[in-house]
C-alpha positions in Angstrom: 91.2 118.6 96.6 93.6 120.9 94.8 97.5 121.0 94.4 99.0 124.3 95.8 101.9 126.4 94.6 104.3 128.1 95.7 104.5 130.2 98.4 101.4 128.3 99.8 102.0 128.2 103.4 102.2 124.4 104.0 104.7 123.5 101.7 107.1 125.3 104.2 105.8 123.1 107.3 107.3 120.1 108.3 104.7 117.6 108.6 103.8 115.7 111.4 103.3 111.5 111.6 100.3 110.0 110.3 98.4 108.6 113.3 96.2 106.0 111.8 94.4 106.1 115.3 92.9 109.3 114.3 92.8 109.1 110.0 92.2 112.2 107.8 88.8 114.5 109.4 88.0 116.1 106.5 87.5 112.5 104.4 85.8 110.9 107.0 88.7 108.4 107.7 88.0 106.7 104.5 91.5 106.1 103.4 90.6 103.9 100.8 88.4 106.8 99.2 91.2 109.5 99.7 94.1 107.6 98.5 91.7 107.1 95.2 91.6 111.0 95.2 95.0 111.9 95.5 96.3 109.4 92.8 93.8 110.9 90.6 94.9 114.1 91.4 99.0 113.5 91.1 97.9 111.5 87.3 95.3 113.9 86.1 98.5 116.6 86.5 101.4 114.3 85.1 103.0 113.6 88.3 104.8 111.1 89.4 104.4 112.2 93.6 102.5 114.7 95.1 103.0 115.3 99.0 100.2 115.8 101.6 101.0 119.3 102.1 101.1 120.1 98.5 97.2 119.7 99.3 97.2 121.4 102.2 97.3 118.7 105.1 100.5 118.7 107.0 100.2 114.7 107.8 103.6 112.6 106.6 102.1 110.5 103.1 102.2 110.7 99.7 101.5 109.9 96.5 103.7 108.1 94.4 103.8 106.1 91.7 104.4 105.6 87.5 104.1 102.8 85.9 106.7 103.7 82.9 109.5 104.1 84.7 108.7 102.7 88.5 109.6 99.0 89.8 108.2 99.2 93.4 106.0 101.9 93.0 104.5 100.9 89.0 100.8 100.8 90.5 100.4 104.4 92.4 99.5 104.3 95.9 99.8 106.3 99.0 102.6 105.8 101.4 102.6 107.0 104.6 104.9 108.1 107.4 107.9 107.3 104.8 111.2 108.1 105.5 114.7 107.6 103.7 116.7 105.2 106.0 119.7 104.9 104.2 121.5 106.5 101.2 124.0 105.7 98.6 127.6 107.9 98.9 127.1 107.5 95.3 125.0 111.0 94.1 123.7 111.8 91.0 122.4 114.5 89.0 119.4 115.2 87.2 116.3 117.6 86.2 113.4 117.7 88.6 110.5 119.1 88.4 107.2 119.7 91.0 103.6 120.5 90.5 103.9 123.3 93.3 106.1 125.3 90.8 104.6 124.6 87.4 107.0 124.6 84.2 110.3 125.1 86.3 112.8 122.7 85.9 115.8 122.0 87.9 118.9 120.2 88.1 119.5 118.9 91.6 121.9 116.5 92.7 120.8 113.5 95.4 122.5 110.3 96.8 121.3 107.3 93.7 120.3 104.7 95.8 117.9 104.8 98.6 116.5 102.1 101.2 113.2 103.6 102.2 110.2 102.1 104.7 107.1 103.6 104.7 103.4 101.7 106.5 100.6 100.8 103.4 97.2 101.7 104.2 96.4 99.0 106.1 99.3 100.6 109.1 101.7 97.7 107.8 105.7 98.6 107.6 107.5 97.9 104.2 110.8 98.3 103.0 112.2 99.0 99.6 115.7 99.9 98.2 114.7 102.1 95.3 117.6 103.7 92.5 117.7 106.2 89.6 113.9 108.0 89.1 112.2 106.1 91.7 114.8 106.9 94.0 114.7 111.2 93.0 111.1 111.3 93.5 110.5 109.9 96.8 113.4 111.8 98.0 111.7 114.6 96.5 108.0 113.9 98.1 110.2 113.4 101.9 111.8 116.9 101.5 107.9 118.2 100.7 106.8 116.8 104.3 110.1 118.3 105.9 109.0 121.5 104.7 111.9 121.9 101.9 110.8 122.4 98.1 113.5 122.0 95.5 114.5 125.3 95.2 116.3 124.9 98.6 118.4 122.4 97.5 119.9 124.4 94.5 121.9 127.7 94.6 119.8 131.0 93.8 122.3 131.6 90.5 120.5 128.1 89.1 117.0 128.3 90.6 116.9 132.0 89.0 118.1 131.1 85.7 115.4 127.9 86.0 113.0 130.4 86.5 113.9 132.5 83.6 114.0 129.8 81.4 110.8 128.7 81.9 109.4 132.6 81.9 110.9 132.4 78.0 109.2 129.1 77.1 106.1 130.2 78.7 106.1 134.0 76.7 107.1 131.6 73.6 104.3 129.7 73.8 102.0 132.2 74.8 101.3 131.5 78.3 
C-alpha cells in the first residue's frame, strides 16, 4: 500500500459507500489486517488522516487518529462510511496540510464544530461531536472521498503562493 499524490486519478473520484457485505478484494476481507496497514501507513508519514482513495480504493473510510492532540479519535482507527451531519455557523481558520501534496501548507477556513457518525469495523454506527483539530481533519478526510483536495477550497491567488512557498523552503533545504 502507498499514498498517492497529486493528480493521481482517485483523489478526484467521489467514493462510493463501504458495503461490509462485500469487504476490501485485494486484502482478502481482513479488515482487521488492513486497518493495521493503513494506520501504519498514515503514522509512518506524520499524518493525522489519510483517505481510502489517497491509496487508491474509492470505498468511503479512513484513517484517523493522533493521540497528541485527539479526544475521540487519540487511538487511530479506521472509520467508515463517515459523514459530517451537522456543522457549527461558527468557522474558523487555520493551516492544513495533506500527504497527497507533500510540504504545501494551506490556510483554509471550515465550520469549528462538527457532529459526525461513522460505522467501526465491526458495521456498528457511532456518533461524535468533534471541535478545533479533530474537527479540520475529518472534514478534511470527508472532502478526500467526495473527490475535493484542499486546494479546491482555497482561491488560486493562495494555493499558488502556498505552492511557492514551499518550492523556496524546499530549494532552501536542498530538496
Amino acid at each position: 500500500m502507498e499514498i498517492y499524490t497529486n493528480p493521481y486519478e482517485t483523489l478526484h473520484i467521489k467514493s462510493d459507500n463501504f458495503d461490509f457485505s462485500k469487504g476490501l478484494v485485494h486484502y482478502d476481507n481482513d479488515l482487521e489486517k488492513f486497518q493495521i496497514e493503513m494506520i501504519g501507513l498514515m503514522e509512518t508519514a506524520s499524518g493525522i488522516g489519510l483517505a481510502a482513495n489517497q491509496v487508491g480504493i474509492t470505498k468511503r473510510f479512513f484513517a484517523i487518529g493522533n493521540g497528541r492532540d485527539f479526544k475521540t479519535f487519540a487511538n487511530p482507527i479506521v472509520v467508515w462510511n463517515p459523514e459530517v451531519v451537522e456543522s457549527s455557523e461558527e468557522q474558523v481558520i487555520d493551516i492544513e496540510g495533506c500527504l497527497s501534496f507533500p510540504d504545501v501548507w494551506v490556510e483554509v477556513k471550515r465550520p469549528k464544530v462538527v457532529t459526525v457518525k461513522w460505522q467501526d469495523i465491526t458495521g456498528k454506527e457511532q456518533t461524535a461531536e468533534l471541535d478545533n483539530i479533530e474537527s479540520k481533519c475529518f472534514q478534511h478526510e470527508c472532502d478526500h472521498l467526495d473527490g475535493i483536495t484542499f486546494n479546491k477550497r482555497v482561491s488560486k491567488l493562495k494555493w499558488d503562493m502556498a505552492k511557492k512557498k514551499s518550492e523556496k523552503i524546499k530549494k532552501e533545504l536542498g530538496r
